[in-house]
Residue frames relative to the residue before (quaternion, step in Angstrom):
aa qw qx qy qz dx dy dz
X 1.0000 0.0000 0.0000 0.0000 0.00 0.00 0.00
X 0.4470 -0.6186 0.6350 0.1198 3.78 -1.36 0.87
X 0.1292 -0.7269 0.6744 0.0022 3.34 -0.70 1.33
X 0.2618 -0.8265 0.4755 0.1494 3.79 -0.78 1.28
X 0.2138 -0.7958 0.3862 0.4147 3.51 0.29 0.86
X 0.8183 0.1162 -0.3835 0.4122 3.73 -1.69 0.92
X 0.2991 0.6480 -0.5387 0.4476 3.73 1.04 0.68
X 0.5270 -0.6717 0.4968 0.1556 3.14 -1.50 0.95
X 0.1900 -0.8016 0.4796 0.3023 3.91 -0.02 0.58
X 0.4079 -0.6875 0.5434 0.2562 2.76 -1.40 -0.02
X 0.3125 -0.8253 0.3077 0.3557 3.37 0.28 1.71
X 0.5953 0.4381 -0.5558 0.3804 4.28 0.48 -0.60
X 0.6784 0.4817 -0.3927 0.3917 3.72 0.32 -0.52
X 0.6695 0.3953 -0.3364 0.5314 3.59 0.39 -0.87
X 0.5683 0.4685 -0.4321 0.5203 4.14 0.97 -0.14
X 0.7007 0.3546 -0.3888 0.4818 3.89 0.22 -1.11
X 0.6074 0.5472 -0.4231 0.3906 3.73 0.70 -0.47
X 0.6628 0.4436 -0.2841 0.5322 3.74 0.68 -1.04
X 0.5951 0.5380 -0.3949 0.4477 3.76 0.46 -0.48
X 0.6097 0.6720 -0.1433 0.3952 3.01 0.53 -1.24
X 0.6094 0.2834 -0.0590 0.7381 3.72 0.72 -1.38
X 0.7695 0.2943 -0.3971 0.4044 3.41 -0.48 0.00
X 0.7099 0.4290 -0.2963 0.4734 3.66 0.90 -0.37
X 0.4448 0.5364 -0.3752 0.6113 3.56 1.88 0.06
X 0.7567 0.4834 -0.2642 0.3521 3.76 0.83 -0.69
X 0.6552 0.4814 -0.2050 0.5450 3.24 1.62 -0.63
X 0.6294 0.4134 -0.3013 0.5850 3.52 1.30 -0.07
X 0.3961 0.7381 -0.2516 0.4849 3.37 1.24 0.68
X 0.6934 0.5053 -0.0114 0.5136 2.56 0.72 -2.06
X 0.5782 0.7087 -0.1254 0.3844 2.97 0.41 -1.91
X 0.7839 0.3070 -0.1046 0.5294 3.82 0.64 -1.67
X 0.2838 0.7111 -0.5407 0.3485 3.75 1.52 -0.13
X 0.8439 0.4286 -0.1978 0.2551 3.64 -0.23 -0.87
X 0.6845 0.3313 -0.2116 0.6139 3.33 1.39 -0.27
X 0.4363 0.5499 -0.4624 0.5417 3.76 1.65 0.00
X 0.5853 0.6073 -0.3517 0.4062 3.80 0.84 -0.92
X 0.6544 0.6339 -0.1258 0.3925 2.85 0.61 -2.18
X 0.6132 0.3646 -0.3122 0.6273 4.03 0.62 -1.01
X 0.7656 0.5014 -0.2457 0.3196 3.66 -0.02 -1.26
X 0.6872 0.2448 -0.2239 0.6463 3.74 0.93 -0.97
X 0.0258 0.7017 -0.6485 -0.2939 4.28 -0.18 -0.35
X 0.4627 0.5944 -0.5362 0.3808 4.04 0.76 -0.18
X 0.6834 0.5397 -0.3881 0.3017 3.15 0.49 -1.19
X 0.3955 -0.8189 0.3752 0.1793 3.88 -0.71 1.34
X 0.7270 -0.5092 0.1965 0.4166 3.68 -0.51 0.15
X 0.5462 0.7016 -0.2047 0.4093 3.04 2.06 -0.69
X 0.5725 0.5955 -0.2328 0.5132 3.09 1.65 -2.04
X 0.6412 0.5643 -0.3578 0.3774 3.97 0.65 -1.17
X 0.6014 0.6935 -0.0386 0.3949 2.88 0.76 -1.76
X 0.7564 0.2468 -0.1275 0.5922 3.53 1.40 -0.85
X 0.5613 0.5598 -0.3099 0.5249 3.29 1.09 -0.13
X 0.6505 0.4708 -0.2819 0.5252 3.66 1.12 -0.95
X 0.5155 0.6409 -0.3463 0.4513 3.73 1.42 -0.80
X 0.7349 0.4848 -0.1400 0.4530 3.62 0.44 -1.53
X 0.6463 0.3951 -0.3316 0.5624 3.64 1.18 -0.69
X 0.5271 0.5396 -0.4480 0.4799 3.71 0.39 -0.36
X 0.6068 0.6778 -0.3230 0.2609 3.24 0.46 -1.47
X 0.6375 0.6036 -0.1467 0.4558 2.76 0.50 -2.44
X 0.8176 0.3211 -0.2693 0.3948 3.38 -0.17 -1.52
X 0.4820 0.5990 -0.4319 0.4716 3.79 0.98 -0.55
X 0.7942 0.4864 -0.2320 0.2807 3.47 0.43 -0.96
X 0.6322 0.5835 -0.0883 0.5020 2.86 1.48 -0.73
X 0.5890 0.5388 -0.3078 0.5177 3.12 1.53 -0.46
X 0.7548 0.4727 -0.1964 0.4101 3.50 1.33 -1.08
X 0.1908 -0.5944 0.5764 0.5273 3.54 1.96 -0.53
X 0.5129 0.6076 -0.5814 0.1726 3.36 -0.73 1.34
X 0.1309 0.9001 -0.3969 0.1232 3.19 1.63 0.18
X 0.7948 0.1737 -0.3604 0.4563 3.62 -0.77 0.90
């Protein structure tokens, strides 16, 4: 979608749009650990395992506005 700058949005569209990107970003995220996993094979099930921890996190936080 084309956003017109000083054009009024329409707020359900400018919502299904943000949702959208953000649910592309969290399924991203999300695939971090097993993108690693192929890329590092040293890395151990634990190392994954913690990496997949810390993403969750993040996004957890972010969901609550708790970010840092």
């Amino acid at each position: 979608m084309e956003w017109n700058t000083g054009a009024l949005l329409d707020a359900g569209a400018f919502e299904n749009e943000w949702s959208g990107i953000l649910r592309t970003v969290r399924a991203g995220l999300l695939a971090v650990p097993s993108r690693v996993q192929q890329r590092l094979p040293h890395l151990t099930v634990h190392d994954v395992a913690e990496i997949d921890r810390e993403v969750r996190t993040v996004l957890k936080e972010i969901g609550t506005g708790q970010v840092g």
